[in-house]
LUMBA-884748 format. One record per residue (C-alpha): residue in three letters; chain; z, y, x. Coordinates in steps of 0.5 Angstrom, whole numbers. Each point is the difference from the previous one (the first is absolute). Example, Ala and Ser with C-alpha at 12.3 -4.5 7.8 and 13.67 -1.06 7.14 Angstrom:
BEGIN
+-----+-------+-------+-------+-------+
: res : chain :     z :     y :     x :
+-----+-------+-------+-------+-------+
: ALA :     A :    16 :    -9 :    25 :
: SER :     A :    -2 :     7 :     2 :
+-----+-------+-------+-------+-------+
! end
This chain:
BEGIN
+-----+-------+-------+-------+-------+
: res : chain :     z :     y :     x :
+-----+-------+-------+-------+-------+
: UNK :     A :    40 :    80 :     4 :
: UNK :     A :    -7 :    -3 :     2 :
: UNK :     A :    -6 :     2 :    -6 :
: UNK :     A :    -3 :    -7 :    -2 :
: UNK :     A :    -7 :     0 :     2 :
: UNK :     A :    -5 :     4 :    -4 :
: UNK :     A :    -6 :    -2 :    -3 :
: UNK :     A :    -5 :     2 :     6 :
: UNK :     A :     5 :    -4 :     5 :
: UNK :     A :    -1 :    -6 :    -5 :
: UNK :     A :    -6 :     1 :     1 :
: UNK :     A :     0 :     0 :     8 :
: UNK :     A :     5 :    -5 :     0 :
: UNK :     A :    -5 :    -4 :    -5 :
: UNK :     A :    -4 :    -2 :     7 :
: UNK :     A :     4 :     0 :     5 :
: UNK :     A :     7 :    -5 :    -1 :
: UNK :     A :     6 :    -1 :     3 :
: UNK :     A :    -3 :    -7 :     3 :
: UNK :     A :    -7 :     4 :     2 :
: UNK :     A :     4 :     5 :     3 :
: UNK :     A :     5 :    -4 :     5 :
: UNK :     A :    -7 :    -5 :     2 :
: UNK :     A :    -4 :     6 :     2 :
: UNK :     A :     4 :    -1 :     6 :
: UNK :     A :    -4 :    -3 :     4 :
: UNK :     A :     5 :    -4 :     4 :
: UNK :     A :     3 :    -3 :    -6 :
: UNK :     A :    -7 :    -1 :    -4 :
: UNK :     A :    -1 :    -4 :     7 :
: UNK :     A :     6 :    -3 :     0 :
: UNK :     A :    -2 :    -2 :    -8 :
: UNK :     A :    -6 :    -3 :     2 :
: UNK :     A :     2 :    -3 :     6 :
: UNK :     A :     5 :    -4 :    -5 :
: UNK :     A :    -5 :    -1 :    -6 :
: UNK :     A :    -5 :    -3 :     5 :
: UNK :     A :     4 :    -4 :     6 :
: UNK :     A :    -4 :     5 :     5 :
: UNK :     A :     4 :     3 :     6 :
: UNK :     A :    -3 :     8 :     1 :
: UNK :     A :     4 :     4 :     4 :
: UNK :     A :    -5 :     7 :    -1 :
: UNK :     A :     1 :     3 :    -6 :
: UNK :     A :    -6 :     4 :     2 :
: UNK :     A :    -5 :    -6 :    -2 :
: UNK :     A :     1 :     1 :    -7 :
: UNK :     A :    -5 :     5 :    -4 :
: UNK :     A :     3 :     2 :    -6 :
: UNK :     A :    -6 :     1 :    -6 :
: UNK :     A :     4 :     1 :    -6 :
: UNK :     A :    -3 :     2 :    -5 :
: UNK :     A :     0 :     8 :    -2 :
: UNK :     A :    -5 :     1 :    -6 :
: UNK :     A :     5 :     4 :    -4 :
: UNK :     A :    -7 :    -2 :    -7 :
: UNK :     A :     3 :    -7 :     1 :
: UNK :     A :     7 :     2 :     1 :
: UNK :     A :     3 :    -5 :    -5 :
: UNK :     A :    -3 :    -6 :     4 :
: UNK :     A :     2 :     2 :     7 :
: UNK :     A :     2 :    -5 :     4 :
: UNK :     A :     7 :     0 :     3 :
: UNK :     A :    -3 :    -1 :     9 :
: UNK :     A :    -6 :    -2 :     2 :
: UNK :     A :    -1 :    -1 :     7 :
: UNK :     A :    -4 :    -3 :     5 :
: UNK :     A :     2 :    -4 :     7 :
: UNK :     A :    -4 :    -5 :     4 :
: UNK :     A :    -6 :     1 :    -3 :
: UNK :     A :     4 :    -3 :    -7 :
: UNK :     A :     1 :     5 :    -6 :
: UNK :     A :     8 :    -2 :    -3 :
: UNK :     A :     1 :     4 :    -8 :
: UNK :     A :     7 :     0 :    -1 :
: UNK :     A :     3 :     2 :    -7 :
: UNK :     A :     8 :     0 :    -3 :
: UNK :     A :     1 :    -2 :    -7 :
: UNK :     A :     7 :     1 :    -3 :
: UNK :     A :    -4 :    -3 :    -7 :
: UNK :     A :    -5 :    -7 :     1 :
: UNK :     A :    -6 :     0 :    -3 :
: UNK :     A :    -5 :    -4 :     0 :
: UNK :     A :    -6 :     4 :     1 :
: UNK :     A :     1 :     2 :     8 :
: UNK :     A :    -6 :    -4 :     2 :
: UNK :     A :    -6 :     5 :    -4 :
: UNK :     A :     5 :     5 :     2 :
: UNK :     A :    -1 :    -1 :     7 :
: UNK :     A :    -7 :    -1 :    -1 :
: UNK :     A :    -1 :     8 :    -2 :
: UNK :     A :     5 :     1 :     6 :
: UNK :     A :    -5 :    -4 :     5 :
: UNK :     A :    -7 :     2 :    -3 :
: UNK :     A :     2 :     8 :     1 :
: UNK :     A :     2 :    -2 :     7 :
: UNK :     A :    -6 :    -3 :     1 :
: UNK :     A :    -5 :     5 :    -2 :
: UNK :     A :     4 :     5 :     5 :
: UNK :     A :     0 :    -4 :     6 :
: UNK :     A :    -8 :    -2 :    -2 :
: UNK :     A :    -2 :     7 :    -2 :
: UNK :     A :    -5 :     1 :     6 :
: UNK :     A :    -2 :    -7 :     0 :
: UNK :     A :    -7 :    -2 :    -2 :
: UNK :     A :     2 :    -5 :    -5 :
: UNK :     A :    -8 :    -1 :    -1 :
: UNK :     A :     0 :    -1 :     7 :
: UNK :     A :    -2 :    -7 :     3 :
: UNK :     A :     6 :     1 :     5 :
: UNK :     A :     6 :    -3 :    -3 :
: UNK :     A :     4 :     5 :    -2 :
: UNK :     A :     8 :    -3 :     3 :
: UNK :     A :     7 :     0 :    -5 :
: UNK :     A :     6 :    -1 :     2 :
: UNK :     A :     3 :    -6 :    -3 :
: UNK :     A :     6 :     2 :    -5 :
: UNK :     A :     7 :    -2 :    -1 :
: UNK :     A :     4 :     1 :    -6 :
: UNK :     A :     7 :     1 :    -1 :
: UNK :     A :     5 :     2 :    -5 :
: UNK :     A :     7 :     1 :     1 :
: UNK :     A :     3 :    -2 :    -7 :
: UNK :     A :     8 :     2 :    -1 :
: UNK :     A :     0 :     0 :    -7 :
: UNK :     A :     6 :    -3 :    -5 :
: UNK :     A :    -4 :    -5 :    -3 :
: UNK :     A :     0 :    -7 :     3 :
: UNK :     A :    -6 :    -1 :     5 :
: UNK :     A :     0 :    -5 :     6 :
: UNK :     A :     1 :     1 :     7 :
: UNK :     A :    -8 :     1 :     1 :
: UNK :     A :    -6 :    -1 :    -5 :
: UNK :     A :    -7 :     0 :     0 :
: UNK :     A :    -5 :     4 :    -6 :
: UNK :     A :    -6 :     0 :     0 :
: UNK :     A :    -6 :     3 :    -2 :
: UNK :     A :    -2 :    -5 :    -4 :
: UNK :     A :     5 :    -1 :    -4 :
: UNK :     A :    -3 :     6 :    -4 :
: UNK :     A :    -5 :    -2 :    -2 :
: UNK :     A :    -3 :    -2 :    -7 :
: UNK :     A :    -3 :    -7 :     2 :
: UNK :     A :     2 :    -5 :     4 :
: UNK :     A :    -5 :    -2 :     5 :
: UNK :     A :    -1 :    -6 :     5 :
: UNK :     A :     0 :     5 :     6 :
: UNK :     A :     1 :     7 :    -2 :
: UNK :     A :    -6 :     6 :     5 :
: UNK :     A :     6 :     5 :     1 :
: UNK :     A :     7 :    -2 :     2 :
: UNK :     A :     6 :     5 :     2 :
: UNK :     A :     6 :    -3 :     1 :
: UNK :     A :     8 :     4 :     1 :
: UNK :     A :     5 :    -2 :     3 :
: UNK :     A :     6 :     3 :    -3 :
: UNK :     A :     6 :    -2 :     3 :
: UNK :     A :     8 :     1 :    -3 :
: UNK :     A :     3 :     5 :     4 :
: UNK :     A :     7 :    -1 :    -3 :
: UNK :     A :     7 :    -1 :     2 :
: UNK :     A :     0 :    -9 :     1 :
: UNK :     A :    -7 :     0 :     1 :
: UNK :     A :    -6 :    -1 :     6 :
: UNK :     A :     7 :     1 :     4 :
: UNK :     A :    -5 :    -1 :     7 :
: UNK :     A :    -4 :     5 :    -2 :
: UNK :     A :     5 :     5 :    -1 :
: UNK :     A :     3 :    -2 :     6 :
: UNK :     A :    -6 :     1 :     4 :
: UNK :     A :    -1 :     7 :    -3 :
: UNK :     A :     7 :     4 :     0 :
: UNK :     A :    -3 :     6 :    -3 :
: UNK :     A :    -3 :    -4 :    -6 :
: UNK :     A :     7 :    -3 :    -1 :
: UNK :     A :     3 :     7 :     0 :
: UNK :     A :    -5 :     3 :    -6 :
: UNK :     A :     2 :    -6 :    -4 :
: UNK :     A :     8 :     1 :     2 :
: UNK :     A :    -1 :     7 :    -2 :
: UNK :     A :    -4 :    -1 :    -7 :
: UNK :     A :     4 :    -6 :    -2 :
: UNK :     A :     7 :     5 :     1 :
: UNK :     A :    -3 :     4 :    -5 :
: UNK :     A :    -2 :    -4 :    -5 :
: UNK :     A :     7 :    -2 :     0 :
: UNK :     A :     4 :     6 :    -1 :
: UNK :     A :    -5 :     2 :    -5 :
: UNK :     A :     3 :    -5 :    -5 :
: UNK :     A :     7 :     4 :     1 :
: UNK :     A :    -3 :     7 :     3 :
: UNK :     A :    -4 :     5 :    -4 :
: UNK :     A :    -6 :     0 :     6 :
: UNK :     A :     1 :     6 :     4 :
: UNK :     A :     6 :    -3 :     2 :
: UNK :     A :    -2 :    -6 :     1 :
: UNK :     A :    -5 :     1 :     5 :
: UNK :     A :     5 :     6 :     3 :
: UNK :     A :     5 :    -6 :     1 :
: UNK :     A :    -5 :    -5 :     3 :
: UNK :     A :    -2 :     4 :     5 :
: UNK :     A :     7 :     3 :     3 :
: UNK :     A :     1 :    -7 :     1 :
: UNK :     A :    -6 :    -3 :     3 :
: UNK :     A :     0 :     6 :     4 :
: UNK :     A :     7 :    -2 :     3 :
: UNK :     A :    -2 :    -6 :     0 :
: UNK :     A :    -5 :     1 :     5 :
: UNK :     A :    -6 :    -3 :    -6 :
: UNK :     A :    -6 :     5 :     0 :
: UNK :     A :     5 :     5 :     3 :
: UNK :     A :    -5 :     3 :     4 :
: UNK :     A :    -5 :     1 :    -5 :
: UNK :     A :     4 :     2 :    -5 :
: UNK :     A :     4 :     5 :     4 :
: UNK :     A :    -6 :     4 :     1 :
: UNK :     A :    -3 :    -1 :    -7 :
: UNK :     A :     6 :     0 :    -5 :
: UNK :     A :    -2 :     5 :    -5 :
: UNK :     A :    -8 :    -4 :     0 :
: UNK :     A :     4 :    -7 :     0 :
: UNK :     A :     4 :     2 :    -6 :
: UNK :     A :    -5 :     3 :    -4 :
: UNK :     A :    -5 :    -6 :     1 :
: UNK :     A :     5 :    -5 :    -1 :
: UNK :     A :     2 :     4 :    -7 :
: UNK :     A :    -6 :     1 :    -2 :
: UNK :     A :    -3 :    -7 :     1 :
: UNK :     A :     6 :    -3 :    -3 :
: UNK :     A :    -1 :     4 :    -6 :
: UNK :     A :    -9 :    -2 :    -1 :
: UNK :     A :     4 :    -8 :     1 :
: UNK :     A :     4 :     2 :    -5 :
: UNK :     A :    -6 :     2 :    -5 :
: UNK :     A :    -5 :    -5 :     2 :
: UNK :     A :     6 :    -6 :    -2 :
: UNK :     A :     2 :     5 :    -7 :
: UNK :     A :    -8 :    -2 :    -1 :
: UNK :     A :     0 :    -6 :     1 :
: UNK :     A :     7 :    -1 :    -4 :
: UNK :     A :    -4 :     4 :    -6 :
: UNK :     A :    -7 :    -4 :     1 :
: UNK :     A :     5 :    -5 :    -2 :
: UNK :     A :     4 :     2 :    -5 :
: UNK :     A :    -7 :     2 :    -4 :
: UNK :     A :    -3 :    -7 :     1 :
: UNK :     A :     6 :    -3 :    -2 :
: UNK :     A :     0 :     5 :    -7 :
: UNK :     A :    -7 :    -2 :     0 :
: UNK :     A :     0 :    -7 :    -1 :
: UNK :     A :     6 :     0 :    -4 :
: UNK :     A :    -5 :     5 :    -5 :
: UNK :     A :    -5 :    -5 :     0 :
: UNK :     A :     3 :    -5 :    -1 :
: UNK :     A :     4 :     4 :    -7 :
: UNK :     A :    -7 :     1 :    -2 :
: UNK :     A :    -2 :    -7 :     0 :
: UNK :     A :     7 :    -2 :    -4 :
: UNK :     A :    -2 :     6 :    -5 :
: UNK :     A :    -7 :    -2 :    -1 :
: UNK :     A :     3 :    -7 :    -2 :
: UNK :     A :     5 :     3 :    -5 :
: UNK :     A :    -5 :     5 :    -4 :
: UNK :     A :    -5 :    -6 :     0 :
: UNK :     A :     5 :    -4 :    -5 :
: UNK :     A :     1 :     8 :    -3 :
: UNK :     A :     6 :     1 :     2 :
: UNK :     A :     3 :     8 :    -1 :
: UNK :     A :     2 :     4 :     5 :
: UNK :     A :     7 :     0 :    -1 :
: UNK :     A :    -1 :    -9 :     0 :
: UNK :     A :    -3 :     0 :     7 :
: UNK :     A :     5 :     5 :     3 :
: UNK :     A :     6 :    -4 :    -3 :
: UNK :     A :    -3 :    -6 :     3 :
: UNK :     A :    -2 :     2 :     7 :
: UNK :     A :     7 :     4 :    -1 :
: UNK :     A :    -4 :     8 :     2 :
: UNK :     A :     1 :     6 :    -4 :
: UNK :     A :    -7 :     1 :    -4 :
: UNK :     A :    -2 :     7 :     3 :
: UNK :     A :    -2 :    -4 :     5 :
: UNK :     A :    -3 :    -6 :    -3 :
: UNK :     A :    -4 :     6 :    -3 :
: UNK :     A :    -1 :     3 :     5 :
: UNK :     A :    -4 :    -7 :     3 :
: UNK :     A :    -3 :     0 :    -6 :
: UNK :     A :    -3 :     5 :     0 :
: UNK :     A :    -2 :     0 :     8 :
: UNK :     A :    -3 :    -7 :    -2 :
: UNK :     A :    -4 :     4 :    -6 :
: UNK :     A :    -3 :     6 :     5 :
: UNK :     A :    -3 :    -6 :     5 :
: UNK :     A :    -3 :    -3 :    -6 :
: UNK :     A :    -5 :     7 :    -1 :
+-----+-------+-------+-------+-------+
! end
């Protein structure tokens, strides 16, 4: 029997994901970029890949990063949306940036040169996105102004099954990553995980998806799949939870406000726990809450 991942693993398995590991292929991060871009280059040798590695900014390390043409393409997957992928990509670019320019002379009267940047985000969550989606940077921000100094805008493209179906079709590979990843959010609704991602990938590789791939990485593919299942299972619990206790909140605060009323017409305890039908430890309990923030 295989040993789940153990802390340590996690933790490489943090900054290197099953979507990173299958495009760091050079040939299929061109075919991926020729996909995205509408570009037809053949020479996967052109692609510098530059991800960042800074293990003190772990925590923000972008997915791929790469330059072609003079052009500088950031690519990220998202199994969760989240709207502020434009200032995160604004970290990923300025660290990128001062690397490339670390022996420039930025007080220099010679312009200094940067490649133009391009960001992309390959979103394959549960919940309802379009096809494509444009985020930005502006959106962030606390006012709103006429023409915003600073704009950084994501592309985030839907990479699901039904959607951006030309895209898929131009990129086999990124049609394949999500074939795979959608078989195991299926069978993990009727299989514990282990056995829900051992069975995806039995078929996708008799099936000939992925096969290559995850014939020469089965315990990796495995590993990585069970344990980015399990971080979108706890970021979905934690969003789930956030909810629940602004929905106890409010239903508190609005006790609260029914209470104040009540015991300004001097009504007992046990009157307004009969008349808002709760037990009165816990129009007690408010009570006294109500009492220790008046201190």
């Amino acid at each position: 029997m295989e040993r789940k991942p153990n802390r340590l693993y996690k933790s490489r398995l943090f900054v290197m994901r099953l979507f990173v590991m299958i495009f760091e292929d050079k040939r299929k991060l061109l075919e991926l970029y020729n996909a995205v871009s509408g570009k037809r280059y053949e020479d996967p040798d052109l692609l510098e890949i530059n991800t960042l590695e800074n293990a003190i900014y772990m925590s923000l390390r972008n997915d791929l990063s790469f330059l072609i043409d003079t052009r500088l393409s950031l690519y990220e997957h998202q199994s969760t949306y989240s709207p502020n992928l434009p200032l995160r990509f604004l970290f990923y670019l300025a660290d990128l940036l001062s690397g490339m320019t670390a022996e420039e002379n930025l007080y220099g009267r010679r312009k200094v040169q940067i490649p133009p940047p391009r960001f992309v985000v390959f979103y394959n969550g549960e919940e309802d996105q379009p096809d494509k989606k444009i985020l930005k940077l502006s959106e962030l921000y606390t006012v709103e102004e006429e023409e915003h100094k600073l704009e950084l805008e994501v592309l985030m493209l839907n990479i699901n099954q039904g959607h951006n179906l030309e895209l898929m079709e131009a990129s086999h590979t990124l049609w394949e990553y999500a074939e795979y990843t959608e078989r195991v959010r299926q069978y993990t609704k009727e299989l514990p995980i282990e056995e829900a991602v051992e069975r995806a990938i039995t078929e996708c590789i008799q099936e000939g998806i992925l096969k290559e791939f995850l014939e020469g990485n089965r315990r990796e593919a495995k590993n990585m799949s069970i344990y980015e299942y399990d971080q979108e299972k706890h970021l979905r619990q934690e969003r789930e939870a956030a909810w629940e206790e602004g929905q106890e909140w409010g239903r508190e605060n609005k006790l609260e406000e029914l209470i104040q009323k009540k015991l300004a017409k001097g009504k007992s305890v046990p009157e307004i726990a009969e008349a808002l039908e709760e037990e009165e430890n816990e129009i007690r309990r408010l009570i006294l809450e109500m009492e220790e923030r008046k201190k």
